[in-house]
C-alpha positions as CSV (number, residue, x, y, z in Angstrom):
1,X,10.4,-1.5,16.5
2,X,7.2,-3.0,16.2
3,X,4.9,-3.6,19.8
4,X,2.8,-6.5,18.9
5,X,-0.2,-7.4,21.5
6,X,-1.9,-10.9,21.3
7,X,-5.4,-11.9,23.6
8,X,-4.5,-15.9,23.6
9,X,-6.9,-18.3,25.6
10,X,-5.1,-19.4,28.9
11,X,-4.5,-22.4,27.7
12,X,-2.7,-21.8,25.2
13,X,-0.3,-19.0,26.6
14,X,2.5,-21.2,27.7
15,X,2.9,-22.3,24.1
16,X,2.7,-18.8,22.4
17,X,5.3,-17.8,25.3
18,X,7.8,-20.4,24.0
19,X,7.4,-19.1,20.1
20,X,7.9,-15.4,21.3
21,X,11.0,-16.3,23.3
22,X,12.1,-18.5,20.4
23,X,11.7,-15.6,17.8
24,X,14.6,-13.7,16.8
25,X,14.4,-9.8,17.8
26,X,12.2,-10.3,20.6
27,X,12.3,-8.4,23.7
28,X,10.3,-6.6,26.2
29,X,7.7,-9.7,27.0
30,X,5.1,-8.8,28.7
31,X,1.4,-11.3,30.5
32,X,-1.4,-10.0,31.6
33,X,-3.0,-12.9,33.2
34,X,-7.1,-12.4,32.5
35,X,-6.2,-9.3,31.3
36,X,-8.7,-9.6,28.4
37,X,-12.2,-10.0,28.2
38,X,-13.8,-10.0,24.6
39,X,-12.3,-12.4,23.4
40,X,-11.3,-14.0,26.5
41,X,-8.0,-14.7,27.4
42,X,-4.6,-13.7,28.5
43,X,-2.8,-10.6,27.1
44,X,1.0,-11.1,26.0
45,X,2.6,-7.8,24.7
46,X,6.1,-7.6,23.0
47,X,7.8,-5.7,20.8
48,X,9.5,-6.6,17.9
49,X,12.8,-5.7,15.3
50,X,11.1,-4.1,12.6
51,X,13.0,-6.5,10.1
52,X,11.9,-9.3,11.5
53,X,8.4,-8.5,12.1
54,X,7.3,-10.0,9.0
55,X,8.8,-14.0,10.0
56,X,6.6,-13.2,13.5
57,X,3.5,-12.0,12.4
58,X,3.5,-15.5,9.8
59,X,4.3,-17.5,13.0
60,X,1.8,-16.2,14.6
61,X,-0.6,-16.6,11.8
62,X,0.1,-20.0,11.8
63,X,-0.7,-20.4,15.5
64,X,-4.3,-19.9,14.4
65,X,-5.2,-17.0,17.2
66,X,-7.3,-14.9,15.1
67,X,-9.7,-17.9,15.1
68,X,-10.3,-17.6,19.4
69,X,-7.9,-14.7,20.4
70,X,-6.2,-11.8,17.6
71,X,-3.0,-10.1,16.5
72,X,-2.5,-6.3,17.1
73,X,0.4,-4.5,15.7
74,X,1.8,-1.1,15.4
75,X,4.7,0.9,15.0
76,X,7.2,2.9,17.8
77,X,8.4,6.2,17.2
78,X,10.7,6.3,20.3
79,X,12.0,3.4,22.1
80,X,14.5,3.6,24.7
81,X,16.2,0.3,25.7
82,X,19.5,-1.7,25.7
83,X,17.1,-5.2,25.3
84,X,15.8,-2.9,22.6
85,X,18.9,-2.7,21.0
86,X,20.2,-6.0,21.4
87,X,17.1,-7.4,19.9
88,X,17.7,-5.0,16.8
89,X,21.3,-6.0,16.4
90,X,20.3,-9.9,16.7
91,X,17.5,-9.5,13.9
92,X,19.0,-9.8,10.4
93,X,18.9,-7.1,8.2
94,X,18.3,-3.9,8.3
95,X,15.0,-1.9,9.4
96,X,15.6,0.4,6.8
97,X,15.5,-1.8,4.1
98,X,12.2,-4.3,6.0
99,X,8.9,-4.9,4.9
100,X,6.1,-6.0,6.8
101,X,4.4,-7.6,4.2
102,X,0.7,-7.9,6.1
103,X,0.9,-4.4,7.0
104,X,1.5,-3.7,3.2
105,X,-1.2,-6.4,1.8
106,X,-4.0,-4.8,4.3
107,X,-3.0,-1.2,2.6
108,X,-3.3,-2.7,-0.9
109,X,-6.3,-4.3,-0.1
110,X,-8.0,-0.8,0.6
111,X,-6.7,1.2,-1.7
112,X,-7.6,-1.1,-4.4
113,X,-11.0,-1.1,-3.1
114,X,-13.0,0.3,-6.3
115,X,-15.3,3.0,-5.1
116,X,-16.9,5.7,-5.9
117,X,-14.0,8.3,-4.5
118,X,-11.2,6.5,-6.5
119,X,-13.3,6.8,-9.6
120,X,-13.8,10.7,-8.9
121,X,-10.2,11.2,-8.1
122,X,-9.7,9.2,-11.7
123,X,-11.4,10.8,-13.7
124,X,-10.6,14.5,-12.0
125,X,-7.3,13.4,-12.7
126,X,-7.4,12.2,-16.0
127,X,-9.2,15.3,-17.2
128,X,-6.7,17.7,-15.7
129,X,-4.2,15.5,-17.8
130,X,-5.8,16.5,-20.7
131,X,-5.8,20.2,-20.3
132,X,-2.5,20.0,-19.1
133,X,-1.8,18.2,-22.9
134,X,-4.0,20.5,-24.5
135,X,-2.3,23.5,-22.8
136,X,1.6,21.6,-23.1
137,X,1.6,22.1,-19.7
138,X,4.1,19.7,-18.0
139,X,2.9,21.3,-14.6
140,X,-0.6,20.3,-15.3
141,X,0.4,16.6,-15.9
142,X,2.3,16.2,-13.0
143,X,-0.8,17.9,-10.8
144,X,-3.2,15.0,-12.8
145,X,-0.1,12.1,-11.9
146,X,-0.3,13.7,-8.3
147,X,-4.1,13.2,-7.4
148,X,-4.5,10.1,-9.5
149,X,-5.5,6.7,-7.1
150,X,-4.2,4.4,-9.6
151,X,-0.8,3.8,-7.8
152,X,-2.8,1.8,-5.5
153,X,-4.5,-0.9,-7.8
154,X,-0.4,-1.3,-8.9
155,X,1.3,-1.9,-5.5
156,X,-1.6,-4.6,-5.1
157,X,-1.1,-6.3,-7.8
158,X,2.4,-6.0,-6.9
159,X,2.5,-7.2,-3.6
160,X,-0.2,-9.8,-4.9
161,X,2.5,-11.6,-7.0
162,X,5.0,-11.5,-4.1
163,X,2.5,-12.8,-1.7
164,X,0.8,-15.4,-3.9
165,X,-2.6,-13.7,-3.6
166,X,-5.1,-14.3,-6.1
167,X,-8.0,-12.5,-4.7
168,X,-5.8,-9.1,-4.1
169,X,-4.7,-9.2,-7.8
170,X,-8.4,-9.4,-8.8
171,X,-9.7,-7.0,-6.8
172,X,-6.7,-4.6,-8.1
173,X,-6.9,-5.4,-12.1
174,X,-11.1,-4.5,-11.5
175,X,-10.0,-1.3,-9.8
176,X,-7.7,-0.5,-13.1
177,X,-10.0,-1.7,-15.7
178,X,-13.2,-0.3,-14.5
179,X,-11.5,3.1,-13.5
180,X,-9.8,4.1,-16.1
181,X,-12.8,3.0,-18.6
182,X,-14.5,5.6,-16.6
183,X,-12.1,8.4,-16.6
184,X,-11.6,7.6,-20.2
185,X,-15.5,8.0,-20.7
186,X,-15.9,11.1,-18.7
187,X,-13.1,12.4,-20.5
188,X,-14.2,12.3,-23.7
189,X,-17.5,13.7,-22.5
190,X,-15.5,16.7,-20.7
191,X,-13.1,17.1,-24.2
192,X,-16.9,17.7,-26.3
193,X,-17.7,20.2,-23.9
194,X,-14.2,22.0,-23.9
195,X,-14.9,22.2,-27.6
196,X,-17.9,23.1,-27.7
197,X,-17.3,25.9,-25.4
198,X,-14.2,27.0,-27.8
199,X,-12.0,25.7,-25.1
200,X,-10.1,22.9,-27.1
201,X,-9.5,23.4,-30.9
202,X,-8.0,20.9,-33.3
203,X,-5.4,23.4,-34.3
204,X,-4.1,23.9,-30.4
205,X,-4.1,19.4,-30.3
206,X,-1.7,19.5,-33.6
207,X,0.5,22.1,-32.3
208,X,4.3,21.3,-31.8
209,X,4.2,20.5,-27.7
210,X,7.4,20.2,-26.7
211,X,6.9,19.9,-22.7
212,X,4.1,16.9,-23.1
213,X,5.0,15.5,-26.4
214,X,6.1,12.4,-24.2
215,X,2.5,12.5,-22.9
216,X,0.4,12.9,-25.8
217,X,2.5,10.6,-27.9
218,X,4.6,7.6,-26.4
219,X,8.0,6.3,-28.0
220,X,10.3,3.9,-26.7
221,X,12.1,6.8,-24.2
222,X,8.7,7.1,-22.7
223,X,8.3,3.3,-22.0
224,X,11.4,3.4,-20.3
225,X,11.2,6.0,-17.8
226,X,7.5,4.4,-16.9
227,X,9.8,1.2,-16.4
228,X,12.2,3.1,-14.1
229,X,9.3,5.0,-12.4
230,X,7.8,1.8,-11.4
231,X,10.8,0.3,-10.2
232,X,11.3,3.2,-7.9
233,X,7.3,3.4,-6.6
């Protein structure tokens, strides 16, 4: 369950009232008449079927309250109530399997935010990757895949194409292009100073690798599980 609290000017509570009650997995309405003071306004509380939280936030989207009132929503651990339960069973779906899509833009819009953390977790991570190939380390690799940001950037652009959202897709293909040209930079810079410390050697690069083969050099088996490992993220 979802409980959802809306500040709505007064006159305009009667009418949000009659979309909550006409809302599928509804229960547990609640007015505070006055109750809020910046913005000012009534507070109406509910909670909500987590699969279809998604149609009610859009409804209440449309009703325009973030313009003179606003939309608060989080999630319930515990919830205790045969209304509860009947809202659940009356919602369609099943919460498992829901998405609340806003919840999931407003996290893509953050963490494809390009900044100056994402670009050092990058880069650490792409370096790490390349000792790990040096090394034909598999463990190393799966440390760099671990700490890397760039899963963000992807669900965005992601959700972007589900969501119709232009500007989220935008922000996300910056985030990719600009942070791997870095990490690819400071890479390079980090693999001349591995060598020039001794560190990495062409003869340990041309070695058989047989744990990071897939890594260092791509073949159609490779695109595949990146398919299926995209599918599943």
């Amino acid at each position: 369950m979802l409980h959802v609290r809306v500040i709505v000017p007064a006159r305009r509570t009667e009418e949000l009232l009659s979309l909550l009650r006409g809302s599928v997995g509804v229960t547990h309405l609640v007015v505070l008449s006055g109750a809020a003071r910046e913005p000012a306004g009534d507070l109406v509380e509910c909670e909500v079927a987590r699969e279809a939280a998604d149609e009610l936030l859009d409804r209440l989207q449309e009703f325009r309250l973030g313009e003179d009132g606003g939309i608060t929503a989080e999630h319930l651990d515990l919830t205790l109530s045969r209304p509860a339960e009947q809202a659940a069973r009356e919602a369609p779906g099943d919460a498992a399997d829901a998405v609340v899509w806003q919840e999931l833009s407003d996290a893509s819009n953050e963490d494809a935010t390009l900044t100056v953390t994402y670009l050092a977790f990058l880069a650490l991570a792409t370096m790490i990757a390349a000792c790990g190939v040096m090394l034909d380390n598999a463990i190393l690799v799966v440390g760099a895949m671990a700490i890397g940001p760039e899963f963000g950037p992807l669900a965005g652009i992601s959700t972007s194409l589900v969501r119709r959202a232009p500007r989220l897709a935008a922000r996300s293909l910056l985030a990719l292009v600009v942070g791997f040209l870095v990490a690819i930079a400071v890479t390079v810079l980090f693999g001349l100073l591995m060598d020039g410390w001794g560190l990495f050697s062409h003869a340990r690069l041309d070695a058989r690798r047989p744990n990071t083969g897939f890594v260092y050099a791509p073949d159609a088996l490779s695109f595949v599980v990146a398919v299926l490992a995209g599918i599943a993220g």
